[in-house]
N, C-alpha and C positions, 0 to 999 in steps of 0.2 A: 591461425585465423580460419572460419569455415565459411567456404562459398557459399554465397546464399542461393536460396534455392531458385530464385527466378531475379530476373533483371526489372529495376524501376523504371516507369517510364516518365522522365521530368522535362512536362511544358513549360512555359515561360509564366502559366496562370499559377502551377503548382511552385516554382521557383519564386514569383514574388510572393506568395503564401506564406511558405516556410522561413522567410525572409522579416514578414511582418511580425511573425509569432514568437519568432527567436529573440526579434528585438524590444520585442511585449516583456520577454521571460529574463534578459542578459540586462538590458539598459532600466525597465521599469520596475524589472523585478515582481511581474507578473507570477502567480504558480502558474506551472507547465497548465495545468487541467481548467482554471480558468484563461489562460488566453486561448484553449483550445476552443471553450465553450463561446469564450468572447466574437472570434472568428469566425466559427462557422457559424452563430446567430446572424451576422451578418451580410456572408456569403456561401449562396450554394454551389457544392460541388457534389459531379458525380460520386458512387461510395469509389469506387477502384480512386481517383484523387486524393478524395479524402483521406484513403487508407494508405496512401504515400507521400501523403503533407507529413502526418502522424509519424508515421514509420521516420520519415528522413528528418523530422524535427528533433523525432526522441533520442535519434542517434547522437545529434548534433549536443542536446543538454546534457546525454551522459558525461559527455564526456568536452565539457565547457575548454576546459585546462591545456587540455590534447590541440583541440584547432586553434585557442589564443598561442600558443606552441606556433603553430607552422603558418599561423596568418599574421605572427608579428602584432598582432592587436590583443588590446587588454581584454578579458572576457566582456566586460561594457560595453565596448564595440566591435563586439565582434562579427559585426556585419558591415564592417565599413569597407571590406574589400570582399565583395560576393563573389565573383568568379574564382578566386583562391579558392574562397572556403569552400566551393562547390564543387571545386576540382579536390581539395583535400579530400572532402567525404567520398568522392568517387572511389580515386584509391585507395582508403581505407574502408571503404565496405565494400569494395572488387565490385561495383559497378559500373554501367555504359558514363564517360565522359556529358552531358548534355550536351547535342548539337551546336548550341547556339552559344556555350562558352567561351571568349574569345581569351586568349594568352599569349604573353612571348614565351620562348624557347628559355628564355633566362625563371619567367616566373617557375614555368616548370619545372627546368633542373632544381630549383631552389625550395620549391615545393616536396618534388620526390629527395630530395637530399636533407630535408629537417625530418622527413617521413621515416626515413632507415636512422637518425638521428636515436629519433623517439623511441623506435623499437628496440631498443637499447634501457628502457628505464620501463621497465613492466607498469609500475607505479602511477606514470604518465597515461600510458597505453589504456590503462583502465579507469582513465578517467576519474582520479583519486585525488582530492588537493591536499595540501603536507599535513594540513591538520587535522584532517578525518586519516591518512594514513598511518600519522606517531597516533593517534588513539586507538588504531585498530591493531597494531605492534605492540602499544603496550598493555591492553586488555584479553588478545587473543592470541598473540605469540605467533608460534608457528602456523597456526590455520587459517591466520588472517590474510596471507596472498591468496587462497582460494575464493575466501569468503568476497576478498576485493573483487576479484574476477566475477564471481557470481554477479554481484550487487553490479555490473557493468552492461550487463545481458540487459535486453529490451524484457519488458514484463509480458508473461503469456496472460491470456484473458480465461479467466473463471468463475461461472454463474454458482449459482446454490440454489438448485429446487423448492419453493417452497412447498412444503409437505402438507400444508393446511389443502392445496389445490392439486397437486402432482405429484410424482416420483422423478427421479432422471430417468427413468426407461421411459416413460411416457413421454416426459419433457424433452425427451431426444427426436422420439418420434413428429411432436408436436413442431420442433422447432427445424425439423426437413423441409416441414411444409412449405416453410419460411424462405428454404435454400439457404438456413442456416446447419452449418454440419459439426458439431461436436463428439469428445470420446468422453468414456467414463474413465472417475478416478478410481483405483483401486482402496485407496488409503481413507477416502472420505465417500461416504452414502448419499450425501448427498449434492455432491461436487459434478459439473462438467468443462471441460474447456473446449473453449469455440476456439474451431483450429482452418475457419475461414475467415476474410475479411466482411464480415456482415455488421449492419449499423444495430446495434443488439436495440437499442432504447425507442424504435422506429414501428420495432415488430410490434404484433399482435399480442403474441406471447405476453410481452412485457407488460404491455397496456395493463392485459387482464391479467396482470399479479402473478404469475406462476413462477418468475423467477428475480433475483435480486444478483448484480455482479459482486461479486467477495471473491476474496484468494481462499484457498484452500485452506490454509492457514489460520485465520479466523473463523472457516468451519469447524475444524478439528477444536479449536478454542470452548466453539459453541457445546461443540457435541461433549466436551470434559466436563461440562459444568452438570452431566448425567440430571437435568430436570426430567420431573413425571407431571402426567395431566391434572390439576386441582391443588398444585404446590402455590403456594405463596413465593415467589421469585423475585431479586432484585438486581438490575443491572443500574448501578449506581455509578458509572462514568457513560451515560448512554451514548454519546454523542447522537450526532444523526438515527440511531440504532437498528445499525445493520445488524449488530449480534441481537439485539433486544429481538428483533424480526424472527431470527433463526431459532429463538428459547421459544418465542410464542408458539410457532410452527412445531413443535418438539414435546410443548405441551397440550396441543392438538387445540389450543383454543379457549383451555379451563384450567380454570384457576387464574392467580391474579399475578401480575406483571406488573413491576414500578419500575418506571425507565426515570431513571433521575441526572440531571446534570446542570452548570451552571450557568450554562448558554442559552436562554430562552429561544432563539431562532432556531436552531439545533432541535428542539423541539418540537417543534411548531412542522418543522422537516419529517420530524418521525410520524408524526399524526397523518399527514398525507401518506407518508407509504405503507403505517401500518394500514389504511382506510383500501388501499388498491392490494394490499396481499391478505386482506378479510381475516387480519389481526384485530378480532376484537375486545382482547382483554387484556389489551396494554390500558396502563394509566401512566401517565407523564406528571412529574413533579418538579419545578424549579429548583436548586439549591440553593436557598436564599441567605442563609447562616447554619451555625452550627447546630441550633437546636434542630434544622430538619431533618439533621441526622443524628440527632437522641432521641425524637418522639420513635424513631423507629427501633430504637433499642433492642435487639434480642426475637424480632418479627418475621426475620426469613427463614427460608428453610434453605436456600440455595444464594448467593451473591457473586454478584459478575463486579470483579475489580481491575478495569481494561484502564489502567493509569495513566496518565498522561506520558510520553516519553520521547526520547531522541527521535527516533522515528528512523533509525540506522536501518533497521530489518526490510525496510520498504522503498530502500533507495532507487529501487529499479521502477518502480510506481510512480516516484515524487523525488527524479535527479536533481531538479531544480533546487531542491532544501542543502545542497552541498555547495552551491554558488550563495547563496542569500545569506549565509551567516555562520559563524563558525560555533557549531555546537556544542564542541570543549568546553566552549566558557560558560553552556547553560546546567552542564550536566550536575555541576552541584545543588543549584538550585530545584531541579528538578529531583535526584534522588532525596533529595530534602521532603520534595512534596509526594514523592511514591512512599516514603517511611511514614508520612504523616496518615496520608489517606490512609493504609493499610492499618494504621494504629488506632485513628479515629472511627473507621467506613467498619472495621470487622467485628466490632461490639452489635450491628445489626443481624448478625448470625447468630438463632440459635442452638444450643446446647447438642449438638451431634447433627449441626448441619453442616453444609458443603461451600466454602469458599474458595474461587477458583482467583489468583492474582492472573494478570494477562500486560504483558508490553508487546510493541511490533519494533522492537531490539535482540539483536543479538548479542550486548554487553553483559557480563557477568556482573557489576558492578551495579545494573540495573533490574538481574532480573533472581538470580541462584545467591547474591549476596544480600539482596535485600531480603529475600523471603527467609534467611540463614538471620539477618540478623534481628527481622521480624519474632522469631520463632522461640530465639532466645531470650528476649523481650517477655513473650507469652507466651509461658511453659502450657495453658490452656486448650495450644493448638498444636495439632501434629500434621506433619506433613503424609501427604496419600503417596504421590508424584510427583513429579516435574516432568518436562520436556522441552527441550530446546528444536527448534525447525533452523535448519541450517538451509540458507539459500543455496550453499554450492551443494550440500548433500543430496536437497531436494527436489530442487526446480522451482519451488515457490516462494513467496516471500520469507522473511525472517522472523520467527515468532518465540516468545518463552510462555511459556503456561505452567503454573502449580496450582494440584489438588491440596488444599487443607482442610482440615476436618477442624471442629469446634470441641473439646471433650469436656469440657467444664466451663461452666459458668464463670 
């Protein structure tokens, strides 16, 4: 376990904080990222608070399994005993006691003594429940204690420049100003990580479009899908479209962008931030039925296929998705619908263009199998690349990406 580098300081404002948010995310089944937004819409707090609400929340969701463990309470309620669970997290993340927590000598001993219990079951420690564990045993074998451990880490924060307005060297300088301080990434051009507690979304910076938060991850995504300026492009699972954002910026502005998806709010999402990052040659289309994706028959020169998926790769983002349902049982359904889309979605590719598949999974069954059994399907398409983004390898989230090419009609 690694000291941390400095000690939290937890009030009794920041304590029932963490307290309201957990049982937003454990009992209501809140996402982590809306009860956070829930919250602090409501109450202000200093950023140093706020950034160790955050911190001591995320600790707490990674790893749900762990303090139902030593607080004797079901994850549901697992705030029904706070001064435990406050003193749990103390000891396991080696910080200060809070003043003002009161205990007997008994809850202690009992506390430190399920504490060395746990440290006993790696599995436990990593905040793992049995059923995301047997599927990461039986899809990833031997690498999957690492990868567990990764996906246990709190997530680091990483912008993406947008190149339509900036660069990261500029954007670095830019965002000093701010008293915000980030590094460059070596592996992505257009990657930084804020490696201070600053309220990124507050700045000026942000206001005026120069940058959008993404992992690294989904940059390198962007940047495979090699668009040029005056291409015809399509990102056809756009969601919100953070990647659509980054092709826009990539293709400096020109040429055409169809950000497509079946969530009309989702869109409606992208249009404002393409409107603040002076993306103006996206177009947004509904997927209403299947014709919307045969009028486009053989139209692109490039497609973005970021499929719906487990969401395993981004555990560290969104812990909360390991408490709320057990994923096991959706995965067939869902490679059902990654075979499909990719079957259906890649007919909009033409004849010597570039289709990029994309999950934020690390399962091979989702990402090297399907495009394996894609491929054999349609002798038409050859594979460029793959690459797998390993959390524990990397430091960043967990990502698969394949280049395919189109070669016959």
């Amino acid at each position: 376990m690694v000291k941390p580098m400095s000690q939290l300081i937890v009030t009794p404002r920041v304590y029932e904080a963490v307290l309201t948010i957990l049982n937003n995310v454990a009992q209501a089944q809140c996402p982590l990222d809306k009860a956070y937004a829930q919250h602090f819409f409501n109450f202000d707090y200093a950023s140093q608070d706020h950034a160790v609400i955050t911190q001591i929340t995320g600790d707490m969701v990674r790893k749900l399994n762990l303090y139902s463990f030593i607080t004797g309470n079901t994850i549901t309620h697992i705030t029904s005993n706070p001064a435990v669970l406050f003193y749990a997290w103390s000891k396991i993340e080696q910080q200060t006691i809070p003043s003002f927590i009161e205990l007997t000598q008994q809850e202690i001993d009992n506390v430190e003594q399920l504490i060395d219990t746990a440290k006993h079951n790696q599995s436990l420690m990593d905040g793992c429940p049995a059923w995301l564990n047997t599927l990461g045993e039986n899809e990833l074998a031997d690498s999957w204690p690492q990868e567990r451990s990764a996906l246990a880490l709190a997530a680091k924060r990483f912008i993406r420049a947008n190149l339509l307005k900036t660069n990261t060297v500029e954007l670095q300088k830019t965002l000093e100003k701010e008293h915000i301080t980030t590094r460059l990434i070596s592996d992505c051009v257009t990657a930084l990580e804020i490696t201070s507690n600053s309220s990124l979304f507050k700045s000026l910076a942000f206001k005026n479009g120069l940058f959008e938060q993404q992992d690294v991850g989904s940059q390198l995504i962007i940047e495979a899908l090699d668009v040029k300026p005056g291409m015809r492009v399509i990102d056809a699972c756009s969601g919100a479209g953070g990647k659509t954002l980054g092709l826009a910026a990539y293709m400096k502005g020109k040429g055409r962008l169809l950000a497509m998806d079946i969530e009309e709010h989702k869109l409606a999402a992208l249009k404002q931030r393409a409107k603040r990052a002076g993306a103006d040659n996206i177009e947004t289309r509904l997927i209403t039925s299947s014709k919307t994706i045969k009028r486009l028959k053989e139209s692109a020169d490039r497609l973005l296929l970021d499929v719906p998926c487990s969401g395993l790769g981004v555990l560290k983002r969104n812990p909360d998705a390991k408490w709320h349902s057990d994923m096991s049982e959706s995965l067939p359904t869902l490679r059902h619908l990654q075979q499909d889309i990719l079957t259906r979605y890649s007919k909009m590719l033409k004849v010597d263009g570039i289709m990029v598949y994309a999950t934020c999974s690390i399962l091979p069954s989702e990402n090297e199998l399907q495009v394996s059994a894609f491929l054999k399907a349609n002798p038409n398409y050859k594979l460029i690349n793959e690459t797998t983004i390993s959390p524990a390898q990397s430091g960043f989230d967990g990502f698969y990406f394949a280049s395919l090419q189109r070669i016959s009609a």
